[in-house]
N, C-alpha and C positions, 0 to 999 in steps of 0.2 A: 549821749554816751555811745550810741549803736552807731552812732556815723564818726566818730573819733575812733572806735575801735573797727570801724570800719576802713577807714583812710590809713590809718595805722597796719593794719591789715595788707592793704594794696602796696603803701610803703615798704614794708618788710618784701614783699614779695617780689616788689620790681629791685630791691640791692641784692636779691637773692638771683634773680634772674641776671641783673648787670654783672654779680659775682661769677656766677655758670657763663655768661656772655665772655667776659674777661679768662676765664681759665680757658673755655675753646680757645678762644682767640689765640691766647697764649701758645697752645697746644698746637695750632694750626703753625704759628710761626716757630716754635720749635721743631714742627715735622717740616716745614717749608727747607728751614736752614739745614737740618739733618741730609735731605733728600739733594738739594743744592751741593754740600760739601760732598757724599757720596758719588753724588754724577758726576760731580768734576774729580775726584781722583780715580774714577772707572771710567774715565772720557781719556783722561790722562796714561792711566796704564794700559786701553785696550786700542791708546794709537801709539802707543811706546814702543821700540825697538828692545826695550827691558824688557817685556812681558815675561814673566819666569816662567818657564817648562819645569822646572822641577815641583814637585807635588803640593810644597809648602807653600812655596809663591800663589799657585792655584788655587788653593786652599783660603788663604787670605782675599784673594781678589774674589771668590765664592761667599766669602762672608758678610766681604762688604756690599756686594750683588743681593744676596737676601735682604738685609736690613735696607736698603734703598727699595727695592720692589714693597716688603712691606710700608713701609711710610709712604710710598707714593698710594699704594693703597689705601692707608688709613686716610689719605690725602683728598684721594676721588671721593671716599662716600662723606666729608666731612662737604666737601665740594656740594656733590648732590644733593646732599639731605639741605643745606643753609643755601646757596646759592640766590635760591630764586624768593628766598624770605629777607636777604641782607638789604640795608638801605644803603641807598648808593654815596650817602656822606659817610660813612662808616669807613675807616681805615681798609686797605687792600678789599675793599668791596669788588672792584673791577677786578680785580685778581680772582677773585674767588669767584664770578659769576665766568670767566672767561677759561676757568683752568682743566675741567673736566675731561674736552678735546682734547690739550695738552698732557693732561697726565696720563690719559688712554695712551697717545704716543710713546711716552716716557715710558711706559708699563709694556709695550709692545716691545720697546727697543730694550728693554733691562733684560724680558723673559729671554730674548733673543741672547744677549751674553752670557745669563746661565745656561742656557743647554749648549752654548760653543764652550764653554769652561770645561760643562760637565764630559763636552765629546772630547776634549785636548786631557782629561784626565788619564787615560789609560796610557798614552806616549809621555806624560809626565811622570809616571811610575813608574815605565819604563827605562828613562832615562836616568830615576833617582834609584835603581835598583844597582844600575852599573858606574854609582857613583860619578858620573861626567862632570866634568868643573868646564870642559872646552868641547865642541864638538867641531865634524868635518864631513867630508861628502860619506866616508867610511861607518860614519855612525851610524849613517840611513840603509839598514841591513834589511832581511826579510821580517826579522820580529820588530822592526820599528814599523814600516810598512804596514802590520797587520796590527799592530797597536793602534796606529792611526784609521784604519779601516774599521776599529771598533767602535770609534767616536761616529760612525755614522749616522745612528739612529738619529743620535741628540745633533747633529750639522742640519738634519731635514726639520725637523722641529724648530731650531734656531731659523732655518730658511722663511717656513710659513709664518714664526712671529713678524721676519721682517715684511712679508708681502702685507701681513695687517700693519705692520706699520706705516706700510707705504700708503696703503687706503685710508688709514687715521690721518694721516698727512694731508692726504686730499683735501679735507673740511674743515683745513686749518689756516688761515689768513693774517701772518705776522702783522701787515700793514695796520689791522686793525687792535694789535694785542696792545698790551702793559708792555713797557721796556721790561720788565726783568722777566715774563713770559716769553717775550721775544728771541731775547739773547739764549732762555733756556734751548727755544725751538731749535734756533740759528746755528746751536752747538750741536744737536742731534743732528741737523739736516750736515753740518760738517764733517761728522763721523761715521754717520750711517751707511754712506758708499763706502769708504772702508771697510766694513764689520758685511757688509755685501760679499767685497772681493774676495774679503777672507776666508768668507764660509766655501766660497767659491773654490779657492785655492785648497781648504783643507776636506774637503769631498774629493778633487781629484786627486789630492796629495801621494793615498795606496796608489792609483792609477800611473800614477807620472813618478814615484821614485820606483815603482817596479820597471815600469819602461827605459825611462832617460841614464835611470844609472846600471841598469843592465842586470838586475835582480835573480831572476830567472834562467836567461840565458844572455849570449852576448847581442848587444844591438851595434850598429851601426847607422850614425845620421849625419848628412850635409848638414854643415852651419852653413851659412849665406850671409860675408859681409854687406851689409846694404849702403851705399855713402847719402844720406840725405841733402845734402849740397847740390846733387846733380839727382834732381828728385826719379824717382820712376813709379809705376801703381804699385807696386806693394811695399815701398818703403825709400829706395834708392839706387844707385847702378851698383851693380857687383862687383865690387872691386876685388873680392876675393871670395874663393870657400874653403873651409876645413873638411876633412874626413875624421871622426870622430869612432873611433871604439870604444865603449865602457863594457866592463864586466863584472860583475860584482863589486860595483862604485869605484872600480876603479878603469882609469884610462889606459888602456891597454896597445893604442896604436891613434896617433893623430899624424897628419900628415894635410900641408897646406899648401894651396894654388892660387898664383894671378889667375883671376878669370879668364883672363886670354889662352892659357894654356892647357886647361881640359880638354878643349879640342883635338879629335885627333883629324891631322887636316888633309888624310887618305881616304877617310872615310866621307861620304858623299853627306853636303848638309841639307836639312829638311828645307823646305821651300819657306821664306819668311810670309808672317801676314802682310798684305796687301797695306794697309795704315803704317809699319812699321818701313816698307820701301818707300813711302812717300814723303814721309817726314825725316826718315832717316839716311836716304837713298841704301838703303841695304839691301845689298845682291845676294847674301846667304845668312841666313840665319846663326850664333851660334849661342854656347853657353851663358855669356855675360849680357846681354837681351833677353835671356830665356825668362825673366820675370816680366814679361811684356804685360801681360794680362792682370787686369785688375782683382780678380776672383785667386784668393792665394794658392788654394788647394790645385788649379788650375796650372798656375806659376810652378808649385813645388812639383806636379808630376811630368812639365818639360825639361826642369833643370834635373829630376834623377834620369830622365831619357836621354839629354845630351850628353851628362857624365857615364849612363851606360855607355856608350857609343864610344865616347872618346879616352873611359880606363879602361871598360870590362868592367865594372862593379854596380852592384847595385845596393841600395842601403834600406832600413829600416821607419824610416820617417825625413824630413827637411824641415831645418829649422831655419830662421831668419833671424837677425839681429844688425840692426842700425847704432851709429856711433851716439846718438844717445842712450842707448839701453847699455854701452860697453861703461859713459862716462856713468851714466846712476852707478850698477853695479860699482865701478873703482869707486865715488865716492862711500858706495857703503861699506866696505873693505879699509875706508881712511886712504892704502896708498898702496901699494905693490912694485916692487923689485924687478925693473927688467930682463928676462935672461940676455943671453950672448954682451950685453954691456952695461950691467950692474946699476941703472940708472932708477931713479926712486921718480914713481908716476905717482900722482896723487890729482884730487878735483882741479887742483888751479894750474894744472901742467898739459893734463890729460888731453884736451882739443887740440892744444898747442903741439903736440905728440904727434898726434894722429894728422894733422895737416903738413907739419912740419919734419916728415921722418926721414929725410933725405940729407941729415948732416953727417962729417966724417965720420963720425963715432958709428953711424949704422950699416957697421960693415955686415954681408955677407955670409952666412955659415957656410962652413963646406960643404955640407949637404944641400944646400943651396947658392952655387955660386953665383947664377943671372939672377937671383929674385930682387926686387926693387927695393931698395932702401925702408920705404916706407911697408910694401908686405911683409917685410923683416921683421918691423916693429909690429905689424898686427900679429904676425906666429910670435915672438916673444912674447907678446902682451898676453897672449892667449894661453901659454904657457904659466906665464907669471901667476894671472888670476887660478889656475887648478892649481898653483903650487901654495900659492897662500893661504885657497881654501884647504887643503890639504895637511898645511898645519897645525891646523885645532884654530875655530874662533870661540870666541865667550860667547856664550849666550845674547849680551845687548846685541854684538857684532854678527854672530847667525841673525836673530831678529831683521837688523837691517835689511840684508842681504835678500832673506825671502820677501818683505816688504820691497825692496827694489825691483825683485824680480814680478812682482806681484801689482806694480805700476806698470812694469814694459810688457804685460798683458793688459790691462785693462786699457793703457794708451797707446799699445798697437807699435811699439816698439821691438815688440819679442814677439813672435811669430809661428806657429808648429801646423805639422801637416803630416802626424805620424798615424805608422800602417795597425797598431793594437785597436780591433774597433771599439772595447770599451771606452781607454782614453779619448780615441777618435771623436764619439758620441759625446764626451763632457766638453769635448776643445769645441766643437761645435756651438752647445749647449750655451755654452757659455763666448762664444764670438771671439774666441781666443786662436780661431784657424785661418782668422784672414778672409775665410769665405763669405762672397755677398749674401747678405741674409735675405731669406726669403720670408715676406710677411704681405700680409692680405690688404693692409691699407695703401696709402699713401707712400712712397719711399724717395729719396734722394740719395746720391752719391757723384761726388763730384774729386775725380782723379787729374790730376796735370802730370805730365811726362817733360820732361827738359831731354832736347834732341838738339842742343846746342854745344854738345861737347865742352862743356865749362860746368863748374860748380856755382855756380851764380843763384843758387836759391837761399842761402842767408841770406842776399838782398834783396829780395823779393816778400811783399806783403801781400797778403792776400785777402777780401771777405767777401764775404754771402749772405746775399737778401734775397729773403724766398719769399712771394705774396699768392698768396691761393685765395682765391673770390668764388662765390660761392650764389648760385643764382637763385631764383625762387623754385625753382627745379630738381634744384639740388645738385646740378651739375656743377663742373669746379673745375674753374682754370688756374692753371701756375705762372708763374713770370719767375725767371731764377736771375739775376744780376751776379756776374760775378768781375768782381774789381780787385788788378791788379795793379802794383805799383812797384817800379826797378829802382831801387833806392843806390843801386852803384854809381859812379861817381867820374869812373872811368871818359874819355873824350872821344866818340868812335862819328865817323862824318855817316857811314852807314852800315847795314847790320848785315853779316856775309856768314852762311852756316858754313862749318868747315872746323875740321880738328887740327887742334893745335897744341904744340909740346913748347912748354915752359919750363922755367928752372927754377920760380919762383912757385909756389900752388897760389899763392895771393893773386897774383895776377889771371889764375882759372876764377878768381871769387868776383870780378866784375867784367862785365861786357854785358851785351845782348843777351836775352832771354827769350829762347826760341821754346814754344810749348804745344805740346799737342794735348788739347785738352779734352776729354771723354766726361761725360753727363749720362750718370744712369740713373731711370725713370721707371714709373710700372710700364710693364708690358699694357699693348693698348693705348697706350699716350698717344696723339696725334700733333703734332708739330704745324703751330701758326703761324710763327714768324722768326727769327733769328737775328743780331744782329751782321752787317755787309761784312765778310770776313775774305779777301781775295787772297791765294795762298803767297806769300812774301816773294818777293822778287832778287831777294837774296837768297833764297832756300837751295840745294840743290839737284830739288827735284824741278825747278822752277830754272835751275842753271843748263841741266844735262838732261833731264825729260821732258819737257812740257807738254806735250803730247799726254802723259800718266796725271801732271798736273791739272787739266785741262776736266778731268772725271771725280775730281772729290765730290763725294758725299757728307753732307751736315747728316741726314739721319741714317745711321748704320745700323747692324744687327740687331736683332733681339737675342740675347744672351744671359741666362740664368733667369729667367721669367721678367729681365730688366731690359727696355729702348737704351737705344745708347744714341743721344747726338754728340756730338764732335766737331770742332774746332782746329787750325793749324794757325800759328801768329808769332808772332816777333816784338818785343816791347824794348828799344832803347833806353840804357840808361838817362834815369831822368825821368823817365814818363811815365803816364799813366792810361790803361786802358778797362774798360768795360766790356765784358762779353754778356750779350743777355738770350736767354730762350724765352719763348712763350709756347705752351701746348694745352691741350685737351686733357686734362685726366679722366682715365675710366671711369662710367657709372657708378662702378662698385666701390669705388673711395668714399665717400658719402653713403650713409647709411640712414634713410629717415624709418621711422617709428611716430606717424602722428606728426605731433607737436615736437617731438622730441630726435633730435639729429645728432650722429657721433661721426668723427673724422680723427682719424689717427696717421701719425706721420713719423715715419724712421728715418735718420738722416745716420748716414754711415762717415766712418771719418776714415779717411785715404792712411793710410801708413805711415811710419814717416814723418807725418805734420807738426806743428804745432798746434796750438789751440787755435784754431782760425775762427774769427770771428762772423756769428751768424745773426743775423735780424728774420724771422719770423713773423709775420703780417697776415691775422687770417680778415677777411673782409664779408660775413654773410646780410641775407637782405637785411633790408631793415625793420623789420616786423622781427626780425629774430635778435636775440644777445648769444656770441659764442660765449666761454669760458676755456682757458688755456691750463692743461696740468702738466707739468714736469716733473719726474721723481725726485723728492726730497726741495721742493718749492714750494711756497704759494701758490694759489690758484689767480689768475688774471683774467677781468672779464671785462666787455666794451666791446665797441663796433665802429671802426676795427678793434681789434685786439692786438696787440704788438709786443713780442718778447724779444729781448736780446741774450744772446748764450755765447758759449765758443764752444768747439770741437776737440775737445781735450780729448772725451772718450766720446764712442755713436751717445747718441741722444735719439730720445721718443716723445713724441707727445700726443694727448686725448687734448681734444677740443670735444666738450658736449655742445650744441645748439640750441637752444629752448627759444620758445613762441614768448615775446615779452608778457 
């Protein structure tokens, strides 16, 4: 009877425990699904061009941010506490043993939305005070400004969640997760650079609409068309500049130039760089070269010194923008109205525009009767976009717009180099000034200059394979390959530098590609070997000097704590070429501790570019394993270790080294 009611006893206990087994369970998949649908409509709203500014909007997307943070909480300790008790036959057992790491992230990246919500509150009140259905550049007054500067506290708070998020990241390996862990990671790691820029963008936000729109007092700044076609170091040739006044948001004097014509050509030109005569044979310096140098901040304060020289004026900051930062922009706008000839520009017209502006219809204003058909159409264009904005847009359509804008900084499209040294200090901060960065490891940057008088760099492909080996030492050699391909089409017997005027611009998009290529490295780098590069025999420094030809240098200056080697070539349509370096990097790149070794590496991305494609190969002895981190990646370890990325925005990486 003691052992019936004993067994009876255990019976009852374990339906009682399978019943408590069965309700967690329950419970966990209720909060799994809860946590799931909230992320995805806060992944949803907080990459949306919707996101409501107005209080209510905030308000709800704050709500649904709490109730997600908590579930993912109840999530982790249900996590913890069962985890390491669960049997591995047990339904979502792997989920649950694998998800702790994971929800730490998700709890890093949620806390991080609510203090950006909570800092976007004060400009959302602000804007629901003065009742706004549309807004425009006029909206952004001094009390919107100081609204937005109130959100600071909670932007720095938002920041440091994201830096733990990024460390949470670290110790997180999709390759080994559950698919629907994976997917969850995959969509953070999607978002997360966004909710990056933005915190980014809405910290300088007081900074940059006090300056740009002229809050305080009046500013004045150089735009700088850049044409990436005809690439140059900081984005492209100048095809043009504005002179731009705002004054209390509004535009109060624009006035635009063929680059050719700033010059004033009595007054005596600064002597050109010595690389710039040889590849370019130029006997004088002027304006429309004056972005020679690859460091922007550099670039913008010869182009305010040539337009000193050549108006009288001097300006308040220089901004830069490439014909991709103008098509984002019109795309986010939907479409915009030409001035002087009523024609409606939108994404699927807008390149065709800008290559093509030289039809009857682009006549000449009277206030400009010699300007070129095509600078026509970039002062109307320029014109058109402040007028549009100026309209009032909707919220979804502001949205865009600063998202637009908020791409052609972080991919190096949009450009500034202004005299406020607060903002100065965030453009910085934040790689948003063009300036080569300065950093203690490892560094790459790799600029091509087209000195072929042609726009020939849409056919042109470009990649890069960097190998750094790393010896028992610890010392570390580089190898950089860099492989080009002239995908035009064109039939040329041989390749002759020399400018040339056409009627068509199509026919500027294929020939030869003549480049002068510049490699910036740490200071201290020593140069092993190069590939055989003899300077072209069409070139015409090679036609009318050679005597100057006869003195190139592969390793040139050290220039902003960076080696520069360099290259001069010619790639016919059709073919293909490899340029490679090998050198010595400093001591100091490699860092050992014991057993334990760190090597970090910046690789900066030229201007201008596209995403060019990068291969990364680290090779240490073999007594050691590296490990490769990338922000918002998996971690990759083996020997080598080999990542592939592209160059959308700079890129960083930590390689740790450990004793196997």
């Amino acid at each position: 009877m003691t052992w019936r009611r004993l067994l009876l006893a255990v019976a009852v206990l374990l339906v009682i425990i399978a019943a408590l087994g069965l309700i967690e369970y329950l419970r966990i998949r209720g909060l799994t699904q809860s946590v799931t649908g909230q992320l995805s409509r806060l992944h949803e709203a907080m990459t949306s061009p919707a996101l409501m500014l107005p209080s209510e909007g905030l308000s709800s997307l704050r709500h649904d941010m709490d109730g997600a943070a908590a579930d993912l909480t109840a999530l982790k300790d249900v996590a913890d506490r069962y985890a390491p008790l669960v049997p591995g036959w047990l339904p979502e057992a792997r989920e649950l043993r694998e998800a702790p790491p994971v929800l730490r992230l998700g709890l890093d990246v949620v806390r991080a939305g609510h203090y950006t919500l909570a800092g976007l509150n004060p400009l959302a009140q602000a804007l629901t005070r003065r009742q706004l259905s549309r807004i425009s550049l006029s909206t952004f007054d001094s009390d919107m400004a100081s609204a937005l500067e109130a959100g600071a506290p909670q932007f720095a708070l938002a920041q440091e969640a994201m830096r733990q998020a990024r460390a949470a990241r670290r110790s997180i390996d999709t390759g080994g997760l559950p698919p629907g862990l994976a997917e969850g990671v995959n969509a953070l790691d999607a978002a997360s650079p966004r909710l990056d820029a933005s915190l980014k963008l809405a910290t300088a936000g007081p900074a940059l609409s006090r300056t740009l729109l002229g809050l305080d007092r009046p500013h004045s700044f150089l735009i700088l068309a850049q044409n990436t076609q005809e690439l140059r170091p900081t984005g492209g040739f100048l095809s043009g500049v504005w002179l731009v006044t705002v004054d209390k948001a509004k535009v109060t004097r624009l006035d635009f130039f063929n680059s050719s014509d700033v010059d004033d050509r009595l007054v005596q030109a600064p002597v050109p760089p010595r690389s710039l005569v040889i590849t370019l044979w130029g006997g004088i310096w002027t304006f429309r070269d004056s972005n020679w140098s690859a460091d922007f901040p550099t670039a913008a304060s010869q182009a305010r010194e040539f337009y000193r020289r050549g108006q009288g004026e001097t300006v308040d900051g220089v901004i830069a923008v490439d014909e991709v930062a103008v098509r984002n922009l019109v795309e986010a706008l939907g479409s915009v109205t030409l001035q002087y000839t009523g024609e409606r520009v939108d994404p699927s017209n807008i390149q065709q525009k800008l290559e093509y502006g030289m039809s009857s219809r682009f006549w000449s204003p009277p206030e400009s009767p010699t300007l070129p058909a095509k600078k026509v159409l970039m002062k109307g264009l320029f014109e058109s976009i402040l007028l549009r904005m100026n309209q009032g847009l909707s919220f979804t359509e502001g949205g865009k717009v600063v998202r637009s804008v908020l791409q052609n900084l972080e991919e190096k499209h949009l450009l500034m180099d202004i005299d406020d040294q607060p903002l100065k200090a965030l453009l910085h901060e934040y790689q948003w000034d063009g300036a080569v960065v300065k950093n203690d490891g490892d560094y790459l940057m790799v600029t091509d200059t087209n000195v072929g008088f042609n726009k020939v760099n849409g056919a042109i492909t470009e990649g890069l394979d960097y190998q750094v080996r790393i010896d028992d030492d610890g010392k570390a050699t580089a190898r950089l390959t860099v492989t080009y391909t002239n995908t035009s089409r064109k039939t040329l017997t041989t390749c002759q530098q020399q400018a040339t005027f056409v009627s068509d611009y199509k026919e500027w998009q294929e020939g030869c590609y003549w480049d002068f290529l510049r490699t910036y490295v740490p200071e201290g780098s020593k140069l092993l070997g190069t590939s055989f590069v003899p300077l072209p025999e069409g070139s015409m420094v090679a036609r009318f000097g050679p005597e100057m030809a006869s003195t190139w240098n592969v390793v040139g200056a050290v220039l902003w704590g960076k080696q520069e080697f360099s290259h001069f070539f010619t790639i016919p349509p059709g073919q293909t070429r490899q340029i490679r370096f090998e050198y010595a990097l400093p001591a100091t790149v490699v860092r050992r501790e014991g057993d334990q070794w760190t090597y970090t590496l910046f690789v900066e991305k030229q201007p201008g570019t596209k995403a060019i494609p990068l291969t990364l190969t680290i090779v240490a002895p073999s007594t050691m394993l590296p490990t490769v981190w990338a922000p918002y990646a998996s971690p990759m370890t083996g020997n080598p270790v080999r990542l592939a990325t592209s160059l959308n925005t700079n890129k960083e990486f930590h390689i740790a080294i450990a004793r196997r």
